[in-house]
N, C-alpha and C positions, 0 to 999 in steps of 0.2 A: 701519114706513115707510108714508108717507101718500101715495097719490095726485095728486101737487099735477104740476100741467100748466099752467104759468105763473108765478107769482111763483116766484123764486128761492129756491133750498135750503136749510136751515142743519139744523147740530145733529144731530139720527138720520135727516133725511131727505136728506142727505147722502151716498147711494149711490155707491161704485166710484172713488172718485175721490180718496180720504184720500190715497192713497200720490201724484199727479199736486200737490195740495196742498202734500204734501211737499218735493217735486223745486223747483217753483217757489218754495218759502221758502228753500230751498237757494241755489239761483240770487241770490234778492236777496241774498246773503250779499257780492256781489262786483260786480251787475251791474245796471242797470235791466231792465226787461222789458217786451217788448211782443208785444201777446198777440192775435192778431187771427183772426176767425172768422163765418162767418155769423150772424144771431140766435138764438137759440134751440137752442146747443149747450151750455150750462151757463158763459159766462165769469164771470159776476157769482156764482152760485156759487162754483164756482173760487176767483175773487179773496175774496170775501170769509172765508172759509176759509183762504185765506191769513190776511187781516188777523186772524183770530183767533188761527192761532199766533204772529203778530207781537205781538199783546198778550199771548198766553202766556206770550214773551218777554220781556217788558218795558217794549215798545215802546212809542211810542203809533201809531196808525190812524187817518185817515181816509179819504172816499168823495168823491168828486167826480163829476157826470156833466155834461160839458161838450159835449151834443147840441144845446141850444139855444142855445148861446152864439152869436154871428154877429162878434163880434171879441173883441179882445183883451181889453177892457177887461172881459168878461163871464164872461172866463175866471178874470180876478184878482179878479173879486166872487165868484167860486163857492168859490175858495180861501182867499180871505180870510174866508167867512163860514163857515168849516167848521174854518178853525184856529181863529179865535174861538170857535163851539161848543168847540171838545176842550180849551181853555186855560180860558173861563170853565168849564166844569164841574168843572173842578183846584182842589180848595180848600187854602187858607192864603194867606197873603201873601206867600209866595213867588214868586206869579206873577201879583203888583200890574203890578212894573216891565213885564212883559211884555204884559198886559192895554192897557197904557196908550198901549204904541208901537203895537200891535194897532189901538187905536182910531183911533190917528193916519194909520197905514198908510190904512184905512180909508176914513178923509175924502180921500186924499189921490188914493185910486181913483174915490172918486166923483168928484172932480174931473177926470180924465182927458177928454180929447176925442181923438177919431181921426178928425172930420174927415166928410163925407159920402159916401152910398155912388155909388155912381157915375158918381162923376170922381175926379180925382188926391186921396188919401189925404194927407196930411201924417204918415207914419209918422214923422217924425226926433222931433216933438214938440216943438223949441230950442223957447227962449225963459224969460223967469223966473219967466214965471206960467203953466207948465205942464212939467206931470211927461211924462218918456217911462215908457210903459206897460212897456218893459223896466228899466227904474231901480226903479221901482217894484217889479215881480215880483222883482227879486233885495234889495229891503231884505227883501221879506217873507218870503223866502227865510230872509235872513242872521237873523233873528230868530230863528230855530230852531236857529243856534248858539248863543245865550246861553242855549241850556236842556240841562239835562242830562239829554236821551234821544235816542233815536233815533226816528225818524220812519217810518213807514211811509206813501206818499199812493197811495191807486188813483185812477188818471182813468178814467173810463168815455167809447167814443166821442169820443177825440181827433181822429180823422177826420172828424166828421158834421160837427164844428166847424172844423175846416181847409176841408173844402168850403163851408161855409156862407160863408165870409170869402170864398172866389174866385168863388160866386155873389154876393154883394152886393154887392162892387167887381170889377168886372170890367175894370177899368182897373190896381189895384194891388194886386188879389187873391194872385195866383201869386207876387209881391215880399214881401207883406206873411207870407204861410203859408212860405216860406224863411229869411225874418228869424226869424220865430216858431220853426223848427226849429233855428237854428242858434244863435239864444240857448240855445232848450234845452241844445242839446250841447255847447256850447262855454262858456256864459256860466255856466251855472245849474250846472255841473259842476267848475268855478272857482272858488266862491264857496266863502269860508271855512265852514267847517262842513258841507260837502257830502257828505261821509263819514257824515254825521250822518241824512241822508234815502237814501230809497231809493223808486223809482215804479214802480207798474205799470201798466203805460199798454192799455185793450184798446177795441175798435172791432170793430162790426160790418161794416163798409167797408172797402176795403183800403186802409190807411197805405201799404201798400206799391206798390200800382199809382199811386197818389195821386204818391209821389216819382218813380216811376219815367216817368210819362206827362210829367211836369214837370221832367223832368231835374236831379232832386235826390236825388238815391238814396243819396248822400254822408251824406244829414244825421242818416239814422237809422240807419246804423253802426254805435254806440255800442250799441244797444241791445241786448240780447238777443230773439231771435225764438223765440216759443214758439208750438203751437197744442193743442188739444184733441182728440187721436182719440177717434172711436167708440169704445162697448163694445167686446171682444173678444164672439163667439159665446156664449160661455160664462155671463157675465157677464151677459151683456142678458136671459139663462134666466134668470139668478139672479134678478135685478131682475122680471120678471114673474110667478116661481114666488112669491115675497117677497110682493109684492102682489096676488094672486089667494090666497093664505095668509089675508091682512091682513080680504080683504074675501069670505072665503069665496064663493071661485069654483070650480069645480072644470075644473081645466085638466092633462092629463098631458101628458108631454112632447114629445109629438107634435106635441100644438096648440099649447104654447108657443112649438116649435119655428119653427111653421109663421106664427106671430103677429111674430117677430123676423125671419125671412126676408122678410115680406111691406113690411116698413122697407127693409131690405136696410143699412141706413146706421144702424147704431142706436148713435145719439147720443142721451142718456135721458131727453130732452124728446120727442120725438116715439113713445120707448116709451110713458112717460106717458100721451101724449096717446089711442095709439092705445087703450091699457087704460081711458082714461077713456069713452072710446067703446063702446067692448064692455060697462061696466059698468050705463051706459047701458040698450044693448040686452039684457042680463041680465034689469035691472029691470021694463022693459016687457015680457018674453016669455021669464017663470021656466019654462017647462015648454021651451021649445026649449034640445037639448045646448050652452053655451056655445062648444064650438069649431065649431058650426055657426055662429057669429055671426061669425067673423072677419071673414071677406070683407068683412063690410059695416061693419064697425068701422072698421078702414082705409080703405073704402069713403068714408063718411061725413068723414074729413079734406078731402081736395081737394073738396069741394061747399063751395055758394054760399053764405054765412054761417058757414059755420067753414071758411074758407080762409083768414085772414085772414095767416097767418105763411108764407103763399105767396109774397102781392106782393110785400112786400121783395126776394125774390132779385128779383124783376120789376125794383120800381125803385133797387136800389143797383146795376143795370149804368147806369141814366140817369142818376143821380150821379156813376160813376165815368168815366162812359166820353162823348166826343163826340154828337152826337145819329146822325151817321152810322156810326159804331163801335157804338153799343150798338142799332143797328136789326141790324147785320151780327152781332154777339152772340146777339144772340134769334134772328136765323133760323138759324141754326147750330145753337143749342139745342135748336129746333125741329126741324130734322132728324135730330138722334140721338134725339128724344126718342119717335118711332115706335117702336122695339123696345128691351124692355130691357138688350137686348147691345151698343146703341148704334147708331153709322154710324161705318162707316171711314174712317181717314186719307183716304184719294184724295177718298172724294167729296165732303167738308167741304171738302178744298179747289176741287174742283171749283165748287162754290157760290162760292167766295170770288171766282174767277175769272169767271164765269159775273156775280155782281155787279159785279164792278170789270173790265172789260171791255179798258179802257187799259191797265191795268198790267201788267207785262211777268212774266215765269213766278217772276225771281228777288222782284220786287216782292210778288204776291199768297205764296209762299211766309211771305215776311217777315210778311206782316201776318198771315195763319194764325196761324206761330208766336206774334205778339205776342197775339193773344185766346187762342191754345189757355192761353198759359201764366196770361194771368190767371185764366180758366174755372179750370183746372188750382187754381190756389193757391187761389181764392176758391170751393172745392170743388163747383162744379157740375158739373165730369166729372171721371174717372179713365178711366185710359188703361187697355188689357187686348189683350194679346195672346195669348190662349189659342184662340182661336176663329178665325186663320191669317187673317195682318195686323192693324196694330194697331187696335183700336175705342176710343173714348170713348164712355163712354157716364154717364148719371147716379145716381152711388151712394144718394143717396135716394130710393129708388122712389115714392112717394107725390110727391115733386117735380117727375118724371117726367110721370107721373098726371097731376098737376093743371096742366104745361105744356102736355104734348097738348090737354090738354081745352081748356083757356085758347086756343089755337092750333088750333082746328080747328071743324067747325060742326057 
């Protein structure tokens, strides 16, 4: 196994995760999936692992990452040019006829208009010299019934691109991302040959706060909700005994020990990361013990220039959340983020109250609960009652770290 702390997995370097693979190819057997998590906990790995037992299968796979898209129109070029990739590299003439509706689909995308961004949208589309962007999305759908396989489609980042739409039009942003959800689930699931595909759909941002904020929580129902835990303890040994093996390091179990505790959250990008770090300071200073160097292995993450997988948690609260919501978010954060046991229920709410001043006790309660639960799902605390009432506090220590430090002078 290879060191890699950034581009995504495949093949032997592929750690811990065959059987989680599994499970999720399992699942497409009967349901769509939607897979949603911070960055930088292995989903494009994951997914793509999937797709490969899907082609083990049979199947065919593709990849989609619909981050940059800002409507709809850029979602069905992303799709359209990625079934084209996997249909032209099919050779015979068998897949003339398909090829050909392919192209026409095609032109027929380009032509699409949605209208400008901030004012009234013309989402309906009438008229006889223009496609609706949903008519559209399900011919090109339906064409994946006239062929005889089955379909595997990942979208990467369904969310960046739902938000992107409600920032651009902020007149018919939140209409336009519900139409778009409910075609999904209703329209796209209706379509002959739907049996035929199957999606997995993952996001770094939460889909799920996204419907929930917006009172549409309805639309993604259908799906299956999965996420990705951590290593177990054991495993996260395994993975670093594995690569200190790999790159002759010499580390006993102690300091391995002590190298995965210092994560506290070890999801196996940021073990990576930390080992890449130490191998670092290995290199520069071969006569100092290896496990003398943790500290600053870990150390070295939350500093200025390689903190860069930090900000994200930073700004996907600004993304998801109000400008006054995710100010209230970060100073929350911020106060548990002083000891790694966290801060207690009482006093987080105390802050809330203490900020919102008007609000009556049932009010600021309410709104607590509404961030604790998003924090909660979108894993920047866990709750812990060992320590006599309950604390949140932040399962990625190095996260921790570099919020304090971010938040303090």
């Amino acid at each position: 196994m290879d060191n890699i702390a950034g581009s995504p997995v495949e093949g032997a370097n592929f750690f811990g995760r065959s059987a989680v693979a599994q499970d999720l190819w399992d699942t497409l057997q009967n349901d769509d999936i939607l897979l949603l998590g911070p960055r930088r906990i292995g989903k494009t790995s994951a997914a793509r692992a999937v797709m490969t037992l899907a082609r083990d299968s049979g199947w065919k796979a593709i990849e989609i990452n619909v981050a940059a898209c800002v409507d709809e129109k850029g979602f069905l070029d992303k799709l359209g040019a990625e079934l084209k990739k996997a249909i032209d590299s099919l050779p015979g003439k068998l897949w003339d006829g398909a090829r050909e509706k392919l192209g026409a689909l095609g032109n027929r995308i380009k032509s699409l208009k949605l209208g400008g961004f901030g004012g009234t949208v013309d989402i309906s589309l009438s008229g006889p010299d223009s496609d609706d962007w949903s008519k559209v999305g399900n011919d090109l759908l339906t064409l994946l019934d006239e062929l005889d396989d089955r379909w595997l489609i990942y979208m990467d980042e369904l969310p960046i691109m739902l938000f992107n739409i409600i920032r651009q039009d902020q007149t018919g942003g939140v209409l336009r991302v519900r139409r778009f959800l409910d075609w999904f689930r209703n329209d796209v699931r209706a379509l002959a040959g739907a049996q035929k595909v199957r999606w997995l759909i993952s996001g770094s941002v939460g889909l799920d706060t996204l419907v929930q904020e917006h009172g549409m929580a309805d639309t993604i129902n259908s799906l299956n909700h999965q996420s990705l835990p951590p290593f177990s303890e054991a495993l996260a040994c395994q993975l670093i005994r594995e690569l200190a093996a790999r790159y002759t390091i010499a580390l006993d179990a102690t300091a391995i020990a002590r190298l995965v505790a210092a994560i506290r959250w070890p999801q196996p990008y940021y073990l990576q990361v930390a080992f890449q770090h130490l191998r670092s300071l290995v290199n520069a200073a071969p006569a100092t013990p290896p496990q003398d160097l943790i500290d600053k292995a870990v150390d070295q993450l939350i500093q200025p220039g390689a903190d860069n997988d930090f900000h994200h948690w930073e700004k996907r609260l600004e993304m998801q959340l109000s400008p006054d919501l995710a100010r209230l978010a970060k100073a929350l954060l911020t106060q548990s983020a002083t000891q790694p046991s966290g801060t207690r229920a009482e006093n987080l709410l105390a802050t809330v109250q203490q900020r919102h001043p008007n609000a009556t006790d049932d009010e600021a309660l309410a709104l607590f609960a509404r961030l604790r639960d998003i924090l909660l799902r979108d894993a920047y605390w866990q709750p812990d009652d060992s320590t006599g009432g309950r604390h949140y506090h932040f399962p990625l220590e190095p996260l921790r770290r570099w919020w304090l430090r971010r938040n303090s002078l």
